[in-house]
N, C-alpha and C positions, 0 to 999 in steps of 0.2 A: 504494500500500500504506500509505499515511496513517492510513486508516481505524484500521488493527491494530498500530498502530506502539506503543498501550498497553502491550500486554504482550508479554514476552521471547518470543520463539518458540525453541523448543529444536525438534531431529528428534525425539524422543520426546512432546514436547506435541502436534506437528503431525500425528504418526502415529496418536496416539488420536482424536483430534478427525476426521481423514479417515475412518479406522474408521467412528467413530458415524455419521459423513455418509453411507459406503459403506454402512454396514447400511442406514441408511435408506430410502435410493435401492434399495436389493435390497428392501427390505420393502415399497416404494411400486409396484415394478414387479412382484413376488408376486401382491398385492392387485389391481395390474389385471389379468395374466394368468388369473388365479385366487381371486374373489372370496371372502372368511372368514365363514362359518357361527359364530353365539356357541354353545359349547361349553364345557360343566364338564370341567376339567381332572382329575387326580388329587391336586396339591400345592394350588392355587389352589379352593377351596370356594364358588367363583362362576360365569357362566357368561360367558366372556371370549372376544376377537378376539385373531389375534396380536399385532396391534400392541400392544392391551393388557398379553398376558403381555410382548411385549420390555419395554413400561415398566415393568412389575413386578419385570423381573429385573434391567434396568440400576439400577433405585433399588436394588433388596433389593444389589445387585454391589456398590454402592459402600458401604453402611453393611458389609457384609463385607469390605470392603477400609479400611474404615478401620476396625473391630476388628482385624484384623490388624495394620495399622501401629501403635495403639497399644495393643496387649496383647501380642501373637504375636511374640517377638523370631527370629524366622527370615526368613531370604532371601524376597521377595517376587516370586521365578522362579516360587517353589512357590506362589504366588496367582494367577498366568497358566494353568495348567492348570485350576484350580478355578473360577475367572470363565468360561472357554468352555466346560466341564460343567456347569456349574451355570445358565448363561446356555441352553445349548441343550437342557435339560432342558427348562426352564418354559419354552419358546417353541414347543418340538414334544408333550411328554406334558402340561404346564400344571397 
């Protein structure tokens, strides 16, 4: 574990970071069960793959989550239900 030994590993970093890997791995084994048609979404005004809206919605997640941390002075509980609505919006209606 040398490799990672840079930076501090907390349960809460290690958890988002297995997350994003889990998604991945779900979205990698989706796409082979079940190969993606490009398709205009209703939020997105292009015509995109899933993987695409996931990386639309993980980028557009974090500029949203860091307006929140620096403008929104409330509990950051109430940004975990909003990142997984807002994340499975644009990944199933796009």
């Amino acid at each position: 574990m040398h490799w990672i030994s840079w930076m501090y590993w907390l349960l809460p970093t290690a958890l988002f970071f297995g997350g994003i890997a889990l998604l991945l791995v779900c979205m990698g084994i989706w796409e082979a069960v079940s190969p993606t048609n490009f398709r205009q979404g209703y939020i997105i005004p292009m015509k995109t793959t899933r993987g695409d809206r996931l990386f639309i919605s993980l980028l557009s997640m974090a500029y949203i989550t860091w307006l929140w941390v620096g403008v929104i002075p409330l509990t950051k509980l109430i940004l975990i239900p909003i990142a997984v609505v807002w994340i499975a919006t644009l990944v199933l209606i796009g």
